[in-house]
C-alpha positions in Angstrom: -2.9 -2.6 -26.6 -7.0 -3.0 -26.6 -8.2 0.4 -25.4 -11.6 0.6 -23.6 -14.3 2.6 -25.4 -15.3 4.5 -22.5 -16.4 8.0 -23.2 -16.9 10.9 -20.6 -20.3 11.5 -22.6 -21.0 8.2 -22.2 -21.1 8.8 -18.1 -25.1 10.3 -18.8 -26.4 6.9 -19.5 -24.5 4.8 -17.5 -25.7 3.4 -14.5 -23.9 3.3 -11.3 -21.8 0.5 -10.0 -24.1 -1.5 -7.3 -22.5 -3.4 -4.6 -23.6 -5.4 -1.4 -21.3 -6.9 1.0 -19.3 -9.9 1.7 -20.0 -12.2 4.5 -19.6 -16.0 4.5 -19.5 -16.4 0.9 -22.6 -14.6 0.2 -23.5 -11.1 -1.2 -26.0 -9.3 1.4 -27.4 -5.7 2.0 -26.0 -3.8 5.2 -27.8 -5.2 8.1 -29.5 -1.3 8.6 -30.2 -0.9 5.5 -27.5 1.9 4.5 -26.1 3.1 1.7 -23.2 5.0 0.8 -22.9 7.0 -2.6 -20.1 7.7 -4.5 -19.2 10.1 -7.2 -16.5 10.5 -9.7 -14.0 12.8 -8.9 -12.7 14.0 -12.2 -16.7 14.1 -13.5 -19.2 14.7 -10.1 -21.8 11.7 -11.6 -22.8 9.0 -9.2 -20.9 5.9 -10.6 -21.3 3.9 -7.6 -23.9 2.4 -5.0 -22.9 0.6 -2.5 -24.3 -1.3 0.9 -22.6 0.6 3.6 -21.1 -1.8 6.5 -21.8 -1.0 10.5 -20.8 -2.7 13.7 -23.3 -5.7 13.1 -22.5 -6.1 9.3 -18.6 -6.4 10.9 -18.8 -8.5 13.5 -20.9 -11.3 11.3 -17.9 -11.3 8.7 -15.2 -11.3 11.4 -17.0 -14.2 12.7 -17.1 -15.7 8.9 -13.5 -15.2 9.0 -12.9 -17.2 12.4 -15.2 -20.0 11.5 -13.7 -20.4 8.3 -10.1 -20.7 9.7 -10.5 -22.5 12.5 -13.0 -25.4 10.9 -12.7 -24.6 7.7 -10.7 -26.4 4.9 -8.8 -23.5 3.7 -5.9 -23.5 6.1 -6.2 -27.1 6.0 -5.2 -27.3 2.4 -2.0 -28.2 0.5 0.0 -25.3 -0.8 -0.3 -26.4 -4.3 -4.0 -26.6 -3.6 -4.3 -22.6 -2.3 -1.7 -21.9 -5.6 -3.9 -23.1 -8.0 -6.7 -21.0 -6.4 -4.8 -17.7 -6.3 -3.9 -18.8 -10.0 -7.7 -18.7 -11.2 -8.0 -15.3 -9.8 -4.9 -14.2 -11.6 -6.5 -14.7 -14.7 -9.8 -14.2 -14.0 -8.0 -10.6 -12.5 -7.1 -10.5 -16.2 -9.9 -11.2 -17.9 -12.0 -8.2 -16.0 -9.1 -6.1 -16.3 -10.8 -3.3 -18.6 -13.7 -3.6 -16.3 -11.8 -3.3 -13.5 -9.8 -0.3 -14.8 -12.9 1.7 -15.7 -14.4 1.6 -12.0 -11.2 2.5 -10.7 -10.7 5.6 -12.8 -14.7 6.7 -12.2 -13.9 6.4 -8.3 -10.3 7.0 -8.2 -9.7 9.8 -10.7 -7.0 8.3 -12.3 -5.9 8.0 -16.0 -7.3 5.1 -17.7 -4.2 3.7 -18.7 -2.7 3.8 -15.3 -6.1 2.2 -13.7 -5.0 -1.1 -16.4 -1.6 -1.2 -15.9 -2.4 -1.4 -12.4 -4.7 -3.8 -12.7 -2.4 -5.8 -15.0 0.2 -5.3 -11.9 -2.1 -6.8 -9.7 -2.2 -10.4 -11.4 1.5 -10.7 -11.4 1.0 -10.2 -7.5 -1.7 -12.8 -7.3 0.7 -15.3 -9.7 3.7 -14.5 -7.6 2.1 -15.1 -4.5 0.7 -18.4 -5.6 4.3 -19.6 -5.8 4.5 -19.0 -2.5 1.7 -21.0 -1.3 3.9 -23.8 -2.4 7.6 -22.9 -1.4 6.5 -21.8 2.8 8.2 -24.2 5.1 9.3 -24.1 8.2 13.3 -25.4 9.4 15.0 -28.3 11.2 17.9 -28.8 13.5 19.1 -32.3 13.7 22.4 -30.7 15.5 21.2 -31.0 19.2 22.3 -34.0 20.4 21.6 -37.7 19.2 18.5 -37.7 21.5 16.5 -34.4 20.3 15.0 -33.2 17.1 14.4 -30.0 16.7 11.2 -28.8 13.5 10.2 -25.2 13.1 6.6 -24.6 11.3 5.1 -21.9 10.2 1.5 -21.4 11.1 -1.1 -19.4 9.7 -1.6 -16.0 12.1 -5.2 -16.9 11.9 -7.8 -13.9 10.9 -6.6 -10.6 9.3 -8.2 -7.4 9.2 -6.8 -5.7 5.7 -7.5 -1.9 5.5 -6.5 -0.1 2.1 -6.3 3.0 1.0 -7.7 4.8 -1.7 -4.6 5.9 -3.8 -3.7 2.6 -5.4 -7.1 0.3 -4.5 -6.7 -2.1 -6.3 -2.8 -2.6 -6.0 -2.8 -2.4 -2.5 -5.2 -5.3 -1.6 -3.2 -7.3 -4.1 0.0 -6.4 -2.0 -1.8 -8.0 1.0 -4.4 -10.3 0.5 -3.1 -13.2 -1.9 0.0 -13.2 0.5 -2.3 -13.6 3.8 -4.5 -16.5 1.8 -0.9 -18.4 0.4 -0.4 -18.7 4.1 -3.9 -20.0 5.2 -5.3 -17.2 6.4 -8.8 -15.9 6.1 -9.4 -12.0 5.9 -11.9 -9.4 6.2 -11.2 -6.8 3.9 -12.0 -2.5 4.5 -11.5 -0.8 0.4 -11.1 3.1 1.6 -15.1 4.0 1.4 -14.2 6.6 -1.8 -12.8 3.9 -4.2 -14.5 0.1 -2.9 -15.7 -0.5 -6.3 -12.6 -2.7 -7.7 -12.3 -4.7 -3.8 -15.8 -6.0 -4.2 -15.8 -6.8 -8.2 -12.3 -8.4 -6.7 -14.7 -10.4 -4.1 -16.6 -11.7 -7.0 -14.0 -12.9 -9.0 -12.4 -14.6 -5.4 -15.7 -16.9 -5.3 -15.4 -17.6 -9.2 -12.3 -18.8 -8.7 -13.3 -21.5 -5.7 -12.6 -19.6 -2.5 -14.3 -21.5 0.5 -17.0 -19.0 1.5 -15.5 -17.2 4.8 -12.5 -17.0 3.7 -12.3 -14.0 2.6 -15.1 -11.4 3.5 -15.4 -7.7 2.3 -17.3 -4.4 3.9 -17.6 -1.3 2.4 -17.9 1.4 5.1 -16.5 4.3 7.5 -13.1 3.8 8.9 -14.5 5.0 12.3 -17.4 2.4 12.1 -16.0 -0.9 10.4 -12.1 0.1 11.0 -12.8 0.6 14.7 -14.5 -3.1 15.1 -11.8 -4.4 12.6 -8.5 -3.2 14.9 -10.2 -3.6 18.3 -11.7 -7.2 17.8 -10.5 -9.9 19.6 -10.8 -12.5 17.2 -9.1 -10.9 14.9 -5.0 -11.8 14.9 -3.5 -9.8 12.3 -4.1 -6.2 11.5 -2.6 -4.8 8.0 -2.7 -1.5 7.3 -1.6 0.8 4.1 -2.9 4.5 4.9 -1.4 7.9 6.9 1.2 7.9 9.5 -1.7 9.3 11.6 -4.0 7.2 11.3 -1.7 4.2 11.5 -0.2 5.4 14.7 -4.0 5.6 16.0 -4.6 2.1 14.4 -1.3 0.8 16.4 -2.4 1.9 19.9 -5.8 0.5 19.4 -4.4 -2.7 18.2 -2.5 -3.0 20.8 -5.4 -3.6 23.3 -5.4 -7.0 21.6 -1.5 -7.7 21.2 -2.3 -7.5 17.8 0.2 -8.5 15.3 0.5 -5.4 13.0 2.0 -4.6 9.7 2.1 -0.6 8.6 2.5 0.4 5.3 2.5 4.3 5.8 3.6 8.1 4.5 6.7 9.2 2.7 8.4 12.1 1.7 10.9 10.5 -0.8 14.1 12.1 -2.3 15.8 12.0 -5.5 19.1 13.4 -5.3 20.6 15.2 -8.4 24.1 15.3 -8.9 26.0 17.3 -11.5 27.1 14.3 -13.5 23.8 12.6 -13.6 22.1 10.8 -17.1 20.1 14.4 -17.6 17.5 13.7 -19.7 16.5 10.8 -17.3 16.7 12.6 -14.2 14.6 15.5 -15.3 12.1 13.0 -16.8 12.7 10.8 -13.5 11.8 14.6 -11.3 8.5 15.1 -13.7 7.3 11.4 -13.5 8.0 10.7 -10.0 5.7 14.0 -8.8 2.9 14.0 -11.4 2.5 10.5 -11.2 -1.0 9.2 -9.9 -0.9 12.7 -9.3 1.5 12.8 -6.8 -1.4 10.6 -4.2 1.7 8.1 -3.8 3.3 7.1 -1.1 6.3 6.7 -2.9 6.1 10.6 -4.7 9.3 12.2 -5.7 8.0 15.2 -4.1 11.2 16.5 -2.9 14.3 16.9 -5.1 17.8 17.6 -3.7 19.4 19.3 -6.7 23.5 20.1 -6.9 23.9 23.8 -6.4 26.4 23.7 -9.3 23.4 22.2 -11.8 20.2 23.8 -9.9 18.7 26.9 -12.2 19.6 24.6 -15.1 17.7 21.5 -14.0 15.1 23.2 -12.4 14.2 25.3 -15.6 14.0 22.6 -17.1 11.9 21.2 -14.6 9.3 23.4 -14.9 9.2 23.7 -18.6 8.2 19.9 -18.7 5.9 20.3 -16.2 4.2 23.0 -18.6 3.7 19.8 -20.9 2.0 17.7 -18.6 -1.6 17.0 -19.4 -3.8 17.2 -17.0 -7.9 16.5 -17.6 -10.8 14.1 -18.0 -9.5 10.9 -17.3 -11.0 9.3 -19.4 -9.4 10.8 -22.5 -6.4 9.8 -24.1 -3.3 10.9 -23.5 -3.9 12.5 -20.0 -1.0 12.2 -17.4 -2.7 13.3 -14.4 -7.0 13.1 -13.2 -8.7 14.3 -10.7 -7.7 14.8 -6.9 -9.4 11.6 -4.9 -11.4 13.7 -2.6 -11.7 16.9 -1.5 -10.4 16.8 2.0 -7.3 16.0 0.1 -8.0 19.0 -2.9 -7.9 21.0 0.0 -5.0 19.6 2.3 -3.1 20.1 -1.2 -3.6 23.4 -1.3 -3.3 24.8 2.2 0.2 23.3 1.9 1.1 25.2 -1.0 -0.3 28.2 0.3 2.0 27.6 3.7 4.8 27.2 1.8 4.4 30.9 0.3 3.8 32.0 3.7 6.9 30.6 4.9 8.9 32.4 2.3 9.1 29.5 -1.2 8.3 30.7 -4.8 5.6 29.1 -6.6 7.4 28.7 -9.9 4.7 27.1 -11.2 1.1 26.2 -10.8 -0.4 26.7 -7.4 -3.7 26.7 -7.9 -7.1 24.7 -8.5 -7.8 24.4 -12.5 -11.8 25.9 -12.7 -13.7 23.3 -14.2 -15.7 20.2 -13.4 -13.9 17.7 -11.3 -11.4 18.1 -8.6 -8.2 19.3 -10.3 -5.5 21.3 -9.4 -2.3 22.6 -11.9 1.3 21.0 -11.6 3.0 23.0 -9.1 6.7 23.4 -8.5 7.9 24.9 -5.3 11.9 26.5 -5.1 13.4 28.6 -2.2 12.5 25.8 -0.1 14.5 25.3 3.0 14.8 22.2 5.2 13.0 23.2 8.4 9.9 24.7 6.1 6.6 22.1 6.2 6.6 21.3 2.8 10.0 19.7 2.8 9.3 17.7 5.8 5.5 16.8 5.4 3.9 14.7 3.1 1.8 16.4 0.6 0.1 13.9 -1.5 -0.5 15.9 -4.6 1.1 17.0 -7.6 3.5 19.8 -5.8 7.4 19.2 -5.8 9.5 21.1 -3.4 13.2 22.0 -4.9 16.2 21.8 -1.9 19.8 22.1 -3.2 22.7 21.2 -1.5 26.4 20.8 -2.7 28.5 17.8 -1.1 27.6 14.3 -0.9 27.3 15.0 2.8 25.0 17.8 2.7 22.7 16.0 0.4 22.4 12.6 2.4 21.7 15.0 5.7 19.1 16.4 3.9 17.3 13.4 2.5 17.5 11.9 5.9 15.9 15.1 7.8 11.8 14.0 8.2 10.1 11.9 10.2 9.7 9.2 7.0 12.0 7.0 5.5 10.1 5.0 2.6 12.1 5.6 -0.5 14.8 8.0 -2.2 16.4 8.0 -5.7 20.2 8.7 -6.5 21.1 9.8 -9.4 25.4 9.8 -10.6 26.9 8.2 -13.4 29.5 7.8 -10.3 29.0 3.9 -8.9 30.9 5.5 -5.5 28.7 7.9 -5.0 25.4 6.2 -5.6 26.2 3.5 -3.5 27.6 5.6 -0.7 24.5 7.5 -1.1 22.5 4.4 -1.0 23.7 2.8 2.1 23.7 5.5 3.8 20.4 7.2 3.6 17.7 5.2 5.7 14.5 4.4 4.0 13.2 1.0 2.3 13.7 1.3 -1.2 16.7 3.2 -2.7 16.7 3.4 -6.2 19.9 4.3 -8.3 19.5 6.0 -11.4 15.5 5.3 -11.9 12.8 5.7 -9.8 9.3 4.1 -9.0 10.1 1.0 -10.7 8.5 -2.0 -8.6 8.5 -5.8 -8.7 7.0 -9.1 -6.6 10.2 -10.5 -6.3 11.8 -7.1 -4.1 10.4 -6.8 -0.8 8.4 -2.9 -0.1 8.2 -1.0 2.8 10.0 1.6 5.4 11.9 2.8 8.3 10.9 5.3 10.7 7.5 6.9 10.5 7.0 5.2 7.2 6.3 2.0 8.7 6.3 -1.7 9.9 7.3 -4.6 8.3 7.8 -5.5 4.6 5.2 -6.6 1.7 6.4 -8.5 -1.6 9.4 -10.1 -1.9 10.0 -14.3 -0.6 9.5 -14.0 2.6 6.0 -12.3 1.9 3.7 -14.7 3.6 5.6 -15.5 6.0 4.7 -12.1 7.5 0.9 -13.8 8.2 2.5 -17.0 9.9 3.3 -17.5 13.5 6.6 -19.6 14.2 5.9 -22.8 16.3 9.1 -25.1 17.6 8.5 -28.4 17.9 11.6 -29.8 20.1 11.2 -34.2 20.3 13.1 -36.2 22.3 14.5 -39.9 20.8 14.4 -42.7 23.2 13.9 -43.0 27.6 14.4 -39.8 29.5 16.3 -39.7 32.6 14.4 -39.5 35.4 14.7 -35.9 37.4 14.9 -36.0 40.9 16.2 -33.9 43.9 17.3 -34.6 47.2 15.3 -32.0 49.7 18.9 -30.8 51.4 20.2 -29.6 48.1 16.9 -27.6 47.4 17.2 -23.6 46.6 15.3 -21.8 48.6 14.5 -17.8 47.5 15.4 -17.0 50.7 18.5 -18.2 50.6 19.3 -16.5 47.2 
């Protein structure tokens, strides 16, 4: 695999990322003039400059976006037609991918060779979507009666407001947005402020590939400035929305002003269960990976394991002597598992819930603690003692902390993965197909996975039950998520007249 030669010493001389805004096909400064800084997390250098969105910058590309949809060709076009346009982007997605990655890292804090592989996951969304484009159709009924045809289409929703997260940036708007445009849709388009870089190189490479200019229209800016216009509008049809439960909740009632139709991606606090007979080596490579991973800012984080009394010290040790081998550091340097904390609101959020979980009476068996050094780090921490009313089995952490429950019956251990608020994912893992499939239909949450975990693909459709959620993303029946269902019911031949005589009329006060 082609590395990129990026070197943290490298960071002195570069200059920082500059970006304007989207609106109507063209890249323009904020109407006010602002500008909104951002610095790497793992390294505290500017690497990006961007034009920073208000209410009038929003409005003008909300107004792109209507314009564009309802007189412009785009949801005019055949499906083939918007496939072959989400194809060139694939590959142009792929041909900037080292690019791509490197702005990501810088802003996101992430290891390079995650940022890629991301970005390399990206395209396959783009390509899968395009395929899409060509296979939506509506139904037809030609069962009701020799004089009526029923057809069912599938319209475009019209206008979507996409706000992403800053987690997974690139990922995220590629879990969205080529799904919304298969259908015909047009878009404005909110990156998380903190990692917009790889969501506006992504506008550039929309217009490269032939996107009609208001189609798709992108703002860098404050969630409580651009995010407010982009729920509340009017104009707008669609709102989709990967972030917190909290704000997603807020984003919901706003919405709702508008009858909004709404699609929430949102928190998790996901379980893998550990039975006694499990593969071991996987499962305690499975517990390490699925917490550490993107360093634990995933929606989808192991960071809860329910662990087998009869196997517990055993697998737990063990547990925490791999954790000891994770590497954590610059990013940019090979071989690193886990970067840099995002932000600090989070680097702090992290650790007041580690601290409230010793308070509440669970043993930091490992880590705990920010790791003094340049950059936003903070050591891989496991948590034991932890019992199922305390915060940090119930909440979402969104760090590199796993909290260690143990149970003993299958019973016990489905109660327990089903005792938050969140029902995103869960892992099982048995060498026993009855128990992992009992397990599996029985604990409520979107994605169960049986012996692996955070494995992902186009084809399965993503998203969760209770506080986790609205709606699904991926999967065939992606786009038609951004479609409205029209019936179009047509009568063959004369009608009958209606008539009746005035004696045999109902009158509600008669009723």
């Amino acid at each position: 695999m082609q590395t990129n030669n990026l070197q943290a010493s490298s960071l002195a001389t570069r200059k920082p990322f500059q970006g304007k805004l989207l609106i109507d096909g063209v890249w323009v400064e904020a109407n006010d003039g602002k500008k909104l800084e951002r610095k790497s997390p793992a390294h505290d250098k500017l690497v990006a400059v961007y034009a920073e969105a208000g209410v009038v910058d929003t409005e003008l590309a909300i107004a792109a976006a209507r314009k564009a949809f309802d007189s412009g060709p785009w949801p005019r076009m055949k499906g083939a037609e918007r496939a072959r346009t989400l194809l060139k982007a694939a590959d142009l997605i792929l041909e900037r991918k080292y690019e791509l990655a490197e702005l990501e890292t810088l802003e996101n804090g992430k290891p390079l060779a995650q940022s890629l592989a991301e970005i390399e996951g990206s395209a396959d969304l783009w390509q899968y979507a395009a395929t899409l484009a060509r296979n939506l159709h509506g139904d037809s009924y030609n069962t009701l009666g020799e004089n009526t045809l029923g057809v069912v289409l599938r319209d475009p929703i019209g206008v979507v407001s996409v706000i992403t997260p800053w987690n997974f940036p690139f990922l995220i708007v590629s879990q969205k947005l080529p799904f919304a445009l298969a259908a015909g849709c047009t878009a404005v388009v909110k990156p998380a402020e903190v990692t917009s870089g790889t969501t506006v190189m992504l506008g550039q490479i929309l217009i490269d590939a032939g996107i009609p200019a208001g189609v798709v229209n992108i703002l860098v800016g404050l969630g409580s400035v651009v995010g407010e216009v982009m729920v509340n509008h009017p104009d707008v049809d669609m709102l989709s929305f990967t972030g917190s439960t909290a704000v997603g909740k807020a984003a919901v009632a706003k919405s709702a002003a508008t009858l909004k139709k709404v699609s929430m991606e949102l928190g998790g606090k996901n379980p893998q269960i550990i039975f006694a007979d499990c593969d071991w080596a996987a499962a305690v490579d499975a517990a390490v990976y699925g917490v550490y991973f993107n360093a634990g800012q995933c929606c989808n984080s192991g960071s809860r394991i329910l662990v087998q009394e009869s196997i517990a010290k055993k697998f737990v040790d063990e547990v925490v002597e791999r954790s000891k081998q994770v590497k954590v550091g610059d990013p940019l340097v090979q071989g690193v598992q886990v970067g840099a904390i995002t932000t600090e609101k989070q680097l702090d959020t992290i650790l007041a819930h580690i601290k409230a979980a010793k308070a509440a009476g669970a043993n930091v068996a490992l880590g705990g603690a920010r790791i003094v050094r340049t950059g936003m780090y903070i050591e891989p921490t496991v948590v034991t003692g932890v019992k199922p009313d305390m915060a940090i089995a119930r909440e979402e952490v969104f760090g590199p902390v796993l909290a260690v429950l143990t149970f003993n019956t299958l019973d016990e251990a489905i109660s327990l993965a089903n005792s938050t608020l969140y029902g995103l994912s869960a892992a099982v893992w048995s060498q026993d197909f009855t128990t992992c499939m009992t397990a599996a239909r029985r604990i409520k949450a979107g994605t169960i996975w049986i012996n692996t975990f955070l494995e992902g693909h186009a084809e399965l459709p993503f998203g969760g039950y209770h506080e986790s959620g609205i709606g699904r993303e991926l999967g065939r029946f992606a786009t038609e998520d951004y479609t409205e269902t029209k019936t179009l019911q047509m009568h063959l031949g004369s009608r009958t007249d209606w008539y009746i005589q005035p004696s045999t009329r109902i009158h509600l006060s008669e009723t």
